[in-house]
C-alpha positions in Angstrom: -17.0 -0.4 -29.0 -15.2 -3.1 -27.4 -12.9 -2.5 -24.0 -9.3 -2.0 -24.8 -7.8 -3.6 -21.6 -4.1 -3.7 -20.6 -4.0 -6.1 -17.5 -1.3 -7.1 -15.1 -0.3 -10.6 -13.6 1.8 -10.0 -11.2 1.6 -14.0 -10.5 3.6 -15.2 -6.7 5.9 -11.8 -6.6 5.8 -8.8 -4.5 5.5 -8.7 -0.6 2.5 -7.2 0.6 4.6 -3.8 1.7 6.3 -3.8 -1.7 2.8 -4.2 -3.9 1.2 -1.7 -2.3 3.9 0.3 -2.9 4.5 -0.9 -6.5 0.7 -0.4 -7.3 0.3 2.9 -5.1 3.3 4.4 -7.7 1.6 3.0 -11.0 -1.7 4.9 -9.5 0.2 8.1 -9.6 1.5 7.4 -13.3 -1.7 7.2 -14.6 -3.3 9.9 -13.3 -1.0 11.7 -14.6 0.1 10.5 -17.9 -2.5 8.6 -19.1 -5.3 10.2 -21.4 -7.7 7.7 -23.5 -10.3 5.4 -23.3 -8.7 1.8 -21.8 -9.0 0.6 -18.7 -6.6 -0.5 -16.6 -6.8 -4.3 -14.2 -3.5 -5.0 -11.9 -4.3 -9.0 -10.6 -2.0 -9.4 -7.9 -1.4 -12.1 -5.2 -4.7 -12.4 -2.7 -2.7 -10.4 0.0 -2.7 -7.6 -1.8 -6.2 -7.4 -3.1 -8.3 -5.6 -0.4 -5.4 -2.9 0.2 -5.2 -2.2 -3.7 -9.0 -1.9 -4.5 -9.2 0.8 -1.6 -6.6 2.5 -3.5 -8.4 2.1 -6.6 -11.4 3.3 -5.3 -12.6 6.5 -7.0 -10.5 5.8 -10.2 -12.8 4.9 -12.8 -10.3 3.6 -15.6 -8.0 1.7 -12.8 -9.8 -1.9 -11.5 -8.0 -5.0 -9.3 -8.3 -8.5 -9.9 -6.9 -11.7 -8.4 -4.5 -14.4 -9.8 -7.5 -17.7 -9.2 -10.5 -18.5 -7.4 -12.1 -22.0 -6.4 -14.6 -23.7 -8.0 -17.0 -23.9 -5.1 -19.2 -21.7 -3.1 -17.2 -22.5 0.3 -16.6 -25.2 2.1 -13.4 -27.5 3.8 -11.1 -26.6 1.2 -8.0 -25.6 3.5 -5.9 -22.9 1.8 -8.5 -21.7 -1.7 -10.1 -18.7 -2.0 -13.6 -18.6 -3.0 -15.2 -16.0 -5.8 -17.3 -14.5 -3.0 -14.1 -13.9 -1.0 -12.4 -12.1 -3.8 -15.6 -9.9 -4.6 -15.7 -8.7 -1.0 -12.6 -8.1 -0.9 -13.9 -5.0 -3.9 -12.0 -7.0 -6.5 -13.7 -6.8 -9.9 -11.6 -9.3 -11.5 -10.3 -13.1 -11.8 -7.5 -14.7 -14.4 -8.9 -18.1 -14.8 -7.4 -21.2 -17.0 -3.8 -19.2 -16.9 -1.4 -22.1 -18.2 0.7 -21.9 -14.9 -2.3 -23.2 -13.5 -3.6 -25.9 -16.0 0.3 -26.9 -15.9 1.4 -27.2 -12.3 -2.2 -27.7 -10.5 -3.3 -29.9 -13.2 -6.4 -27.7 -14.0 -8.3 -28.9 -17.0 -10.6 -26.9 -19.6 -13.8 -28.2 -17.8 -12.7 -27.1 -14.4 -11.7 -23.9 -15.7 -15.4 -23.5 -17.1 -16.6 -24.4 -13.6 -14.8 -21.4 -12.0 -16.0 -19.1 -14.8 -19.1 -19.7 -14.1 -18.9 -19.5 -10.1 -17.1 -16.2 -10.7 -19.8 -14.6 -12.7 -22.4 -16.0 -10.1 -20.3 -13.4 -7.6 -20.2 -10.4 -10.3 -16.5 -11.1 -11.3 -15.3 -10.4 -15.2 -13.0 -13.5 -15.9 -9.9 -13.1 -18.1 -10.1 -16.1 -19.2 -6.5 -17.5 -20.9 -5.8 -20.0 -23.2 -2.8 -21.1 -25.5 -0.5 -23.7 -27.0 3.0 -24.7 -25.8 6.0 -24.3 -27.8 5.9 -28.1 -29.1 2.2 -27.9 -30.4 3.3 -24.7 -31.8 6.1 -26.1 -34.1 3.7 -29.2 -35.0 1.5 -26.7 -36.0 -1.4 -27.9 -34.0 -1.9 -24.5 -32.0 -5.5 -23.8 -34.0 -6.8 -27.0 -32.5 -5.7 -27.0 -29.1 -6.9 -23.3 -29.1 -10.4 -24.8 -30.5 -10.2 -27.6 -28.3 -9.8 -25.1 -25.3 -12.6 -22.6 -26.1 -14.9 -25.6 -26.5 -14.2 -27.1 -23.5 -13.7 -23.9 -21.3 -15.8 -21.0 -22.2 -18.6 -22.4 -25.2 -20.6 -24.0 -22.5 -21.4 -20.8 -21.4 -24.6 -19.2 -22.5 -24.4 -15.9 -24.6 -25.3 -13.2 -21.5 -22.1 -15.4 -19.1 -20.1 -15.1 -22.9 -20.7 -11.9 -22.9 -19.2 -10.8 -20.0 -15.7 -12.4 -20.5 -12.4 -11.0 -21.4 -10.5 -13.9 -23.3 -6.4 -13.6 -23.1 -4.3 -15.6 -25.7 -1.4 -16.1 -24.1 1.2 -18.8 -26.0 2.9 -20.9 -23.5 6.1 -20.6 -25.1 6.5 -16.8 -25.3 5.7 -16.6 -21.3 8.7 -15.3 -19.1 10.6 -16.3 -22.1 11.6 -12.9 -23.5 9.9 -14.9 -27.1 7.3 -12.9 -28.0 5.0 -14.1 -31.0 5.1 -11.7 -34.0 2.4 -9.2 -34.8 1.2 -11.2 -37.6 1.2 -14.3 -35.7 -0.8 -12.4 -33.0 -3.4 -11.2 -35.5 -4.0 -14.6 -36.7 -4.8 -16.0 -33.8 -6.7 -13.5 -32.4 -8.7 -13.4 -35.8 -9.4 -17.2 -35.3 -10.5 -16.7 -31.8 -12.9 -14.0 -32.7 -14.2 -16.0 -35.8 -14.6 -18.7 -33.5 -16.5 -16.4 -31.4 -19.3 -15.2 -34.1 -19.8 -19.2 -35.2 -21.1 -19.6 -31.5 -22.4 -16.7 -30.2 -23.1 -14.2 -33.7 -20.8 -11.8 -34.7 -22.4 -9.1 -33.0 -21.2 -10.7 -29.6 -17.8 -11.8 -31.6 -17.3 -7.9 -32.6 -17.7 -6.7 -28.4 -15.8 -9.1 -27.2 -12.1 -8.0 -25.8 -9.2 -10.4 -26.6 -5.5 -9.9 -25.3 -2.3 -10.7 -25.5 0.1 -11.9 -23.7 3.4 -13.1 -23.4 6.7 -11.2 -23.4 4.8 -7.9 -24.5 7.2 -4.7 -23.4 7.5 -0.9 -24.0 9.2 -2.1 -27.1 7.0 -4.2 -28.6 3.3 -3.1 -27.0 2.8 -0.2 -29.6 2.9 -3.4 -32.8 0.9 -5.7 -31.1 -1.6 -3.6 -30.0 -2.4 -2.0 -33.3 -3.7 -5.2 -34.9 -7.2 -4.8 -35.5 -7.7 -8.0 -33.3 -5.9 -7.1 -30.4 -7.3 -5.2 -27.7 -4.8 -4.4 -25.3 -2.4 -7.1 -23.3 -1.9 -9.1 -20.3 1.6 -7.9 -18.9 3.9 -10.2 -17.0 7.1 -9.5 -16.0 6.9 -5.9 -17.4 4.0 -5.3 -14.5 6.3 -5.8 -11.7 8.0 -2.6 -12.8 5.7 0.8 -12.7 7.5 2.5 -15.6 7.2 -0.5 -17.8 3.8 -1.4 -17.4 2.5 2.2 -17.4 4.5 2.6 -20.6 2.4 0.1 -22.3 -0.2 1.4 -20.6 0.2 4.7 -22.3 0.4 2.9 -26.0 -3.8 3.4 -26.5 -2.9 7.2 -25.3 
């Protein structure tokens, strides 16, 4: 049985008093109102990590990730973060390929494959994103670029790396833009994705593999998306920078 995952992004928010405090308060919701089988990943600004993953420690369904890593082992790259940085830090986690990224550091699919694969070298689970904008969306191109993006990010990677990824389809245009894509239009994509999986790897890896969603996904509208047979949980936004939202959705898979 594949991982049903609801993740948080909290992206550049919360002063490091403030997400200790936001994160120490969603810790307390879940132990106490959250029964079932999904885990839980809060990726939060690198400040934050070490401070959250001691307060994660001991809770089995609760994990912490970070926002990026750099592509290299180390070296005179003034302000990154490396993978092993992040994994001593007792993060298990790393977003990669997030849109915000490939759109205002110019990251392309072939660098993001290059941090994937430095990540799992430091025994991090990528959530690796992809998606189309809202243009490519109304030409109707968003099956190619999402193609075009698994080929060039995460096929290069051999089945055991595959294996060990969590892939986020996140469309560009229903980011922070209260647009969410319908259920149907969710399913679809995710069904691609996973077909797209089982032509490259087989369809027993295609059938573990966890896909999200993200974009605009709320209390409101979690419970929908989640049931499609596709979908295996979300990666939450804005909603995460609010306890009672996120541990809402949270609560959908209870």
């Amino acid at each position: 049985m594949r991982a049903k995952i609801i993740g948080a992004n909290w992206k550049m928010n919360m002063e490091y008093p403030a997400g200790v405090a936001l994160f120490s308060d969603m810790i307390d919701m879940i132990r106490t109102e959250v029964t079932g089988i999904q885990q839980t990943v809060v990726c939060c600004p690198f400040i934050h990590l070490h401070a959250l993953a001691q307060l994660a420690a001991g809770h089995a369904a609760i994990s912490v990730g970070a926002e990026n890593c750099h592509e290299a082992e180390s070296g005179a790259f003034t302000g990154e973060i490396s993978a092993g940085m992040i994994r001593s830090t007792g993060a298990d986690y790393v977003i990669l390929g997030h849109s915000e990224r490939r759109k205002y550091a110019g990251e392309t699919s072939a660098l993001v494959c290059q941090k994937t694969k430095i990540a799992l070298s430091h025994g991090l689970k990528p959530i690796l994103c992809i998606g189309e904008t809202k243009d490519e969306r109304a030409a109707n191109l968003q099956i190619g670029v999402l193609k075009r993006q698994l080929n060039e990010s995460v096929f290069p990677l051999d089945i055991d790396s595959f294996s060990k990824l969590v892939i986020a389809y996140e469309p560009i245009w229903a980011i922070g833009t209260g647009q969410t894509a319908s259920a149907a239009q969710a399913q679809e994509v995710h069904w691609f994705i996973r077909q797209e999986i089982a032509a490259r790897y087989g369809q027993e890896t295609a059938n573990d593999t966890t896909l999200l969603y993200g974009g605009s996904c709320k209390p409101v509208n979690a419970k929908e998306l989640f049931s499609q047979v596709d979908i295996d949980g979300g990666l939450i936004g804005g909603a995460s920078l609010n306890a009672r939202e996120f541990v809402d959705i949270v609560k959908v898979y209870n």
